[in-house]
C-alpha positions as CSV (number, residue, x, y, z in Angstrom):
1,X,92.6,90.7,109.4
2,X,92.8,87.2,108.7
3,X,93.1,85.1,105.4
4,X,90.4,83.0,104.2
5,X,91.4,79.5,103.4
6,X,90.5,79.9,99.5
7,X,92.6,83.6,99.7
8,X,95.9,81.9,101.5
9,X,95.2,78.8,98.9
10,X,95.4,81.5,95.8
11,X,97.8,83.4,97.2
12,X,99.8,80.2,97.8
13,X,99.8,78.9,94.6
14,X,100.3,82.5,93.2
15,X,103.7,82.1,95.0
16,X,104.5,79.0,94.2
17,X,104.2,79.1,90.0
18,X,105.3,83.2,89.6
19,X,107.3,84.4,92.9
20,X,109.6,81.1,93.3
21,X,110.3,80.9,89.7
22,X,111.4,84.8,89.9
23,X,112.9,84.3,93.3
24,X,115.1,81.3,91.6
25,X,116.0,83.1,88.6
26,X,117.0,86.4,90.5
27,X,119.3,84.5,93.2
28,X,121.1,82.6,90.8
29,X,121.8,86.1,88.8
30,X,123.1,88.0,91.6
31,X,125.4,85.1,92.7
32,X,126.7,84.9,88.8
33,X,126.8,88.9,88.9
34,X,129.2,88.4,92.4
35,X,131.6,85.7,90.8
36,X,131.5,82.0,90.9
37,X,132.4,81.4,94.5
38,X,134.1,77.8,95.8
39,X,131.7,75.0,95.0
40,X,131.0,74.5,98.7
41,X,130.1,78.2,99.3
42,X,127.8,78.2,96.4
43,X,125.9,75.0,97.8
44,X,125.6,76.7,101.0
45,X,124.3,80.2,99.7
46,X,121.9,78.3,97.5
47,X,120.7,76.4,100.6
48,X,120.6,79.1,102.9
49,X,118.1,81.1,100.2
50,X,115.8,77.8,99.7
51,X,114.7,78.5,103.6
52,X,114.8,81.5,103.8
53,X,112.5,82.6,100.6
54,X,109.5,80.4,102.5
55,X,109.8,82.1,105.9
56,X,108.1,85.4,105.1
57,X,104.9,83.2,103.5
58,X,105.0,80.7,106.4
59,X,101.2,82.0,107.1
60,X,99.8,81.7,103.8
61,X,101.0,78.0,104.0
62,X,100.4,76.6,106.8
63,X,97.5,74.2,106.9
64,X,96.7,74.2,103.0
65,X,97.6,71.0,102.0
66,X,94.2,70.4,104.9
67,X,91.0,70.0,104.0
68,X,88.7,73.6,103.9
69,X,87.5,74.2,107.2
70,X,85.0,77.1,106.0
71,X,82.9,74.4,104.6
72,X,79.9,72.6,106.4
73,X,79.9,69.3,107.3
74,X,77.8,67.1,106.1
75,X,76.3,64.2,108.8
76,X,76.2,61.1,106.7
């Protein structure tokens, strides 16, 4: 079953202000919770989790920032 654009769009932004935030917030504990690591480990941990928290939503992304293409056209 597909999305609709206006469902990915909500979803999307759903995401964006509550899951990320959350997604942030959790990371950063567990790496506290684990012991501060070399500075250059840390960078790459916290780099390596900013890709990979979009890849499961790649879907509901894709094409957003494009205009609605459930709406007519208009000929003018």
């Amino acid at each position: 079953m597909a999305l609709s654009y206006k469902t990915r769009k909500k979803l999307a932004i759903l995401i964006l202000v509550i899951g990320l935030p959350a997604y942030i917030v959790v990371s950063i504990t567990v790496l506290n919770w684990l012991g501060r690591p070399p500075i250059l480990v840390e960078l790459g941990v916290y780099i390596s989790l900013g890709i990979l928290w979009a890849l499961p939503f790649k879907f509901i992304f894709k094409g957003i920032g494009q205009a609605d293409p459930d709406t007519p056209k208009s000929d003018e």
